[in-house]
N, C-alpha and C positions, 0 to 999 in steps of 0.2 A: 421366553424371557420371564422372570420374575414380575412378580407386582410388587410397587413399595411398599404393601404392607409386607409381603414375603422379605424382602432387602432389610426389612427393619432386627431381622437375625443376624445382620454380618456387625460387629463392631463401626460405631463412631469415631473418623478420622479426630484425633486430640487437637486444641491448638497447639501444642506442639509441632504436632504431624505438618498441620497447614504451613506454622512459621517456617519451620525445615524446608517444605518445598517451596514454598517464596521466597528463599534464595538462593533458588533454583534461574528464577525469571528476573534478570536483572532490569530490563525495562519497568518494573514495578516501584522500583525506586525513583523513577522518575517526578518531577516536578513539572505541574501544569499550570501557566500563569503564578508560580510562587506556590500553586497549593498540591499536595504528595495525590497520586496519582489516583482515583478509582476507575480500575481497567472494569465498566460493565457494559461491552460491546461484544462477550465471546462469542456470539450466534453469527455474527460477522467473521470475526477469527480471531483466533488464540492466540496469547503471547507464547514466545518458542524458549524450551529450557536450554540452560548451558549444555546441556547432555547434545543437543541438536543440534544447537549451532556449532559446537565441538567435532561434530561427525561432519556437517558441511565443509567447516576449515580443515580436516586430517584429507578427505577425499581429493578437493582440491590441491592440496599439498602431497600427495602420497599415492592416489592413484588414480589420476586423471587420465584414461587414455576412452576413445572411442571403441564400445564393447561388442562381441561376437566378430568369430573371424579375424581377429587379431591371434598372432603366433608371438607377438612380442611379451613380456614379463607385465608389465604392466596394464594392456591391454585386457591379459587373461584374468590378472587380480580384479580387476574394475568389475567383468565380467559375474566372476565369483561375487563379488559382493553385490552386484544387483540382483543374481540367480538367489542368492543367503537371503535378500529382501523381500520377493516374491516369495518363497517360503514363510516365511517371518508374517507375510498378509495373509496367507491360506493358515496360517495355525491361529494367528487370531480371532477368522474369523469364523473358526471352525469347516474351512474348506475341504472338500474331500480329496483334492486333487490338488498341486499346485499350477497348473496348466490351466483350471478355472478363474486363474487370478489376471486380468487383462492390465496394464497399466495407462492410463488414461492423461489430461491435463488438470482433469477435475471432476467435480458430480455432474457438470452439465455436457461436457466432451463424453461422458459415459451414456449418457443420457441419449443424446443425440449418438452415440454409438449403435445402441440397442435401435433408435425409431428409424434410423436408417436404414440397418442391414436388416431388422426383423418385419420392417416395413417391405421390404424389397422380397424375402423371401416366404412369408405368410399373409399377407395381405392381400385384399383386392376388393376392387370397391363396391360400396354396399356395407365393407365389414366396421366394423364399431370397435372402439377404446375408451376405457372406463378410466377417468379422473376424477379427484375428489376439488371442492371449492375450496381445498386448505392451500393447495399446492402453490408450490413456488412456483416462478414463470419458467423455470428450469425445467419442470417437471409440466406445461402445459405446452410453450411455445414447441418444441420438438416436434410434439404429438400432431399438433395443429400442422405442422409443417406436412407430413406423413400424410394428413387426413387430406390435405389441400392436392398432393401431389398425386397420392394414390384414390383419391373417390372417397373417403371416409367418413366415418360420421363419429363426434366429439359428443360421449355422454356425461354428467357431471352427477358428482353423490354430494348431497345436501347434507348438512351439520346442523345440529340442536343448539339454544340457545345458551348453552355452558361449552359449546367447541368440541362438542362430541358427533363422529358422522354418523348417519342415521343407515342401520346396515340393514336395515326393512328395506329402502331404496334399493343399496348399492344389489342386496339379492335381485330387485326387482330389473335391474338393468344388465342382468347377467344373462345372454343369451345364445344361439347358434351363432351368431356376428359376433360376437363378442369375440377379440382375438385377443389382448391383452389388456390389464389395470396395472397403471401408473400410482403410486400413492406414497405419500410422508410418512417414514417409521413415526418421526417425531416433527409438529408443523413447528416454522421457524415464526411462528407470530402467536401462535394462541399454547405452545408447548404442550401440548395436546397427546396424548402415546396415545397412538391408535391401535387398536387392536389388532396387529398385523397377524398371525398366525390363524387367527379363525377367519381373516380376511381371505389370507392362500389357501387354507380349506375349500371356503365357498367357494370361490372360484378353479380351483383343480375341480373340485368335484365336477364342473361342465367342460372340462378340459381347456381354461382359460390359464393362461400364463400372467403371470406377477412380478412385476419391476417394482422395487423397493428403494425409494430417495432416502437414504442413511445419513446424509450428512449432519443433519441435527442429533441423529441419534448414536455413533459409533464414541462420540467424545464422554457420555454420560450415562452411558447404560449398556450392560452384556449383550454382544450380538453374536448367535450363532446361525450363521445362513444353512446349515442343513437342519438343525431342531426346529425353525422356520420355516424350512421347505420351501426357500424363493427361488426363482427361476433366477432372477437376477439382483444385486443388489450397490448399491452402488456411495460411492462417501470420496470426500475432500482432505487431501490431507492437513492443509492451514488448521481443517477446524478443531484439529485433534492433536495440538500443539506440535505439528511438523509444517515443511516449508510450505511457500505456496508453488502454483502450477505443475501440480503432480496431483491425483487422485487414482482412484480404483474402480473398476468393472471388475464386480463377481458374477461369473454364470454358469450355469449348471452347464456341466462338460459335452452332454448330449443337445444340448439347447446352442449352447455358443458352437459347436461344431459345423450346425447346420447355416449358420449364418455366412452372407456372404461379404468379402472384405469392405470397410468402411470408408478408407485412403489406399489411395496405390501407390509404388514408391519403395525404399529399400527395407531389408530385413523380411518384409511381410510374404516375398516373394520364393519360391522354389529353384524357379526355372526361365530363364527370360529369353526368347527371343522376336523379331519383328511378326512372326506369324503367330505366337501365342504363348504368352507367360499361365504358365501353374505358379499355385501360392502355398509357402509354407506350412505346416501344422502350428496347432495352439499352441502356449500363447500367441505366439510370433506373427501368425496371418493378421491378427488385429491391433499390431505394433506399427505401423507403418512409420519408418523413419527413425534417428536418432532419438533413442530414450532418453527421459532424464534420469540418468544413471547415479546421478548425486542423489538427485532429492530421493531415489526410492530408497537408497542408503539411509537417508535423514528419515525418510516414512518410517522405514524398520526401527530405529532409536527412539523417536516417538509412540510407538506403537509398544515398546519393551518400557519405556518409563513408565506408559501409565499402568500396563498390564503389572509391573512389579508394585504400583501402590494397590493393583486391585478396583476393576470397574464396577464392585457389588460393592466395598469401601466408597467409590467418590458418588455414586449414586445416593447412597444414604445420606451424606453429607450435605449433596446439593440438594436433593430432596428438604433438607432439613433446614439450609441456608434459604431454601424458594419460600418456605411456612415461613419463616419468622420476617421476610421480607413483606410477602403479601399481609400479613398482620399490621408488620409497619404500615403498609401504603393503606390500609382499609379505615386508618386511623383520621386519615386528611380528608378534610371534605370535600366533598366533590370526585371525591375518586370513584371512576370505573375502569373497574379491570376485568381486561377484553379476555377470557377464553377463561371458564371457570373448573374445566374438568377436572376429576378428584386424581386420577391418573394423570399425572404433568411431569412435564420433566424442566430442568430448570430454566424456563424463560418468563417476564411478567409482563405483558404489552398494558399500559392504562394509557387515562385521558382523565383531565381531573377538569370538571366543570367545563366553559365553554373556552378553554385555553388553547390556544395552536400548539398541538405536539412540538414543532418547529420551533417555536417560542421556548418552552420548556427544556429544549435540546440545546438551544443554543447559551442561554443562562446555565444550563449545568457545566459544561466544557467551562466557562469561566472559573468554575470553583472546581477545576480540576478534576470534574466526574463524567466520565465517554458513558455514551449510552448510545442508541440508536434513533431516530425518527423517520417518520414516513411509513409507505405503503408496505415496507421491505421485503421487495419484489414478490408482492404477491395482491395485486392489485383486482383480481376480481373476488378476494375475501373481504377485502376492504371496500370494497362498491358492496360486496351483498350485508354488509355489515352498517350501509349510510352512513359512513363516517370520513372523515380528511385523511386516517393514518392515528400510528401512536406512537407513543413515545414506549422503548421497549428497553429492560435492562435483562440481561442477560449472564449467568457466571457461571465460573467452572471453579475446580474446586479449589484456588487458590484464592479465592474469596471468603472474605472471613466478614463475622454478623457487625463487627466495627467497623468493616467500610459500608455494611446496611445502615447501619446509624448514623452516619459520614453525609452519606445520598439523604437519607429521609430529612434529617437536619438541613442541608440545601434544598430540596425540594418543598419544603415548608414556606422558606425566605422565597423561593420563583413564585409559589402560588402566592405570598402577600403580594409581590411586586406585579406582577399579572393582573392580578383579578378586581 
């Protein structure tokens, strides 16, 4: 992956460009309590362009049948275009294979994919797994489940006072136990890019395998899973301006092969009878049951809009919309802002003086501006941080530095009224 200084070569999205795709998202026009809408909750999830919800309503209109093993017309189309979409996931995201692309419910159905079946098939107790203290509870609860059931033991890599992990540790907890590290391309609290590629270095180097939580990162910055070299890696599709309950499992084809099924049940299966079912080849072994053949239609349409505006384009952008926010926000007294790393990608988590995030969440939604508050799900960074939670704003790149000034101007009027 690039560094934003390197990103700072690709051209600056115009407001032009921006206005054009804002009318794209017609929920942006919306009105909250009387006042026009500031969507900055995208770390949550996305608003969906016409382009998507266009492909939602043609599908259910045009080729709704249940896929694979249908002989009828419809059927077979449905089929075609969930196979076109699985493709569509492995060229984005630099797949070698399209059979590496598993389709999921989500990051954390993927997630809980891998600690099951790779819990079941290399594990055993005594053995150890490497978390970092950024992670989502997506990325921890799994693990703990794996470590509780099989014998295991939960090691955690500690972060520096700017939200950088300390990779002196994470080296230090890399051992013969060691079977896999769990970790955040991008953490959904402190916006943090971690240094993933010399992260799956260190670790390949002792033959440790690397699951990579993408979901904060595939919306805002180039992701190539084999110039990475991850074993697995895994992303949502809501957060990438497609529907929700659909996401993706990427795994290296030799790695996912060896895995053993995750759900039993149809599609997934070979051969069935009362004395012994055989199962499928990939992807299909780790499909268990009716896919959602819409949404991965919808995944693929979201996946070609943003790849035709260019993810080295909206990178620089957000990059460039995250600076002039955090300048705003450094301006108000009392501001801290949680996770200071020079590598960030677009999230801002503060806390401004001794004011309840909650309190600040709740006054801005009055003046029509979504943000985030709370732990957001990741509550033992928030405990090693001694704090209640923050208030988090969040954008992608149909945000423009007028609705920063929009926010900072409310957020001014909450801290007089607060404080």
């Amino acid at each position: 992956m690039l560094t934003f200084a390197q990103l700072n070569a690709y051209d600056m999205l115009s407001n032009e460009d921006i206005l054009q795709f804002r009318a794209d998202f017609p929920i942006l026009e919306e009105t909250i309590y009387g006042k026009p809408l500031v969507y900055f909750d995208n770390g949550a999830t996305t608003q969906k362009p016409l382009q998507v919800l266009s492909k939602i309503e043609y599908a259910y209109n045009h080729l709704n049948a249940n896929i694979h093993r249908g002989v009828h017309y419809l059927s077979q189309k449905a089929t075609e275009a969930h196979e076109a979409a699985r493709s569509t996931v492995a060229e984005f995201l630099g797949a070698e294979k399209r059979e590496e692309i598993i389709f999921t419910r989500g990051t954390t159905e993927a997630i809980n994919l891998v600690a099951f079946s790779f819990g079941e098939a290399f594990c055993k107790e005594g053995d150890e797994i490497v978390v970092t203290v950024m992670e989502h509870h997506s990325n921890i609860v799994p693990w703990q489940m794996v470590c509780e059931r099989k014998g295991l033991k939960l090691k955690v890599v500690p972060m520096n006072e700017t939200g950088e992990l300390d990779l002196q540790v994470y080296d230090s907890l890399l051992n013969e136990r060691t079977r896999l590290v769990a970790v955040a391309h991008v953490s959904n609290v402190l916006g943090t890019v971690n240094p993933i590629r010399q992260m799956i270095e260190m670790a390949h180097s002792k033959g440790i395998r690397v699951l990579v939580d993408g979901a904060q990162a595939v919306p805002h910055i180039p992701v190539n899973v084999k110039e990475l070299d991850a074993d697995f890696y895994v992303f949502s599709a809501h957060k990438i301006y497609g529907p929700t309950g659909i996401g993706v499992l990427y795994g290296n084809y030799d790695v996912l092969n060896a895995l053993p099924p995750y759900q039993g049940g149809g599609e997934m299966i070979d051969k069935v009878s009362f004395e012994k079912t055989t199962y499928n080849e990939l992807p299909f072994r780790l499909e268990a049951g009716t896919p959602d053949y819409i949404g991965s239609t919808a995944l693929a349409e979201a996946l070609r809009y943003v790849s035709a505006i260019g993810l080295n384009e909206i990178a620089v952008y957000e990059h460039e919309l995250t600076r002039y926010a955090t300048e705003k926000l450094n301006e108000i007294e009392g501001m801290r802002i949680i996770g200071t790393s020079e590598n960030k990608s677009a999230v801002i988590s503060f806390l401004v003086g001794s004011i309840h995030p909650y309190d600040i969440g709740m006054l801005l939604d009055k003046m029509g501006i979504a943000v985030r508050t709370g732990h957001h799900c990741a509550q033992p960074l928030i405990d090693s941080l001694n704090i209640p939670g923050t208030v988090r704003a969040s954008f992608a790149f149909y945000n423009t530095k007028e609705e920063v000034d929009v926010f900072i101007q409310a957020l001014r009027k909450v801290v007089i009224m607060l404080s």
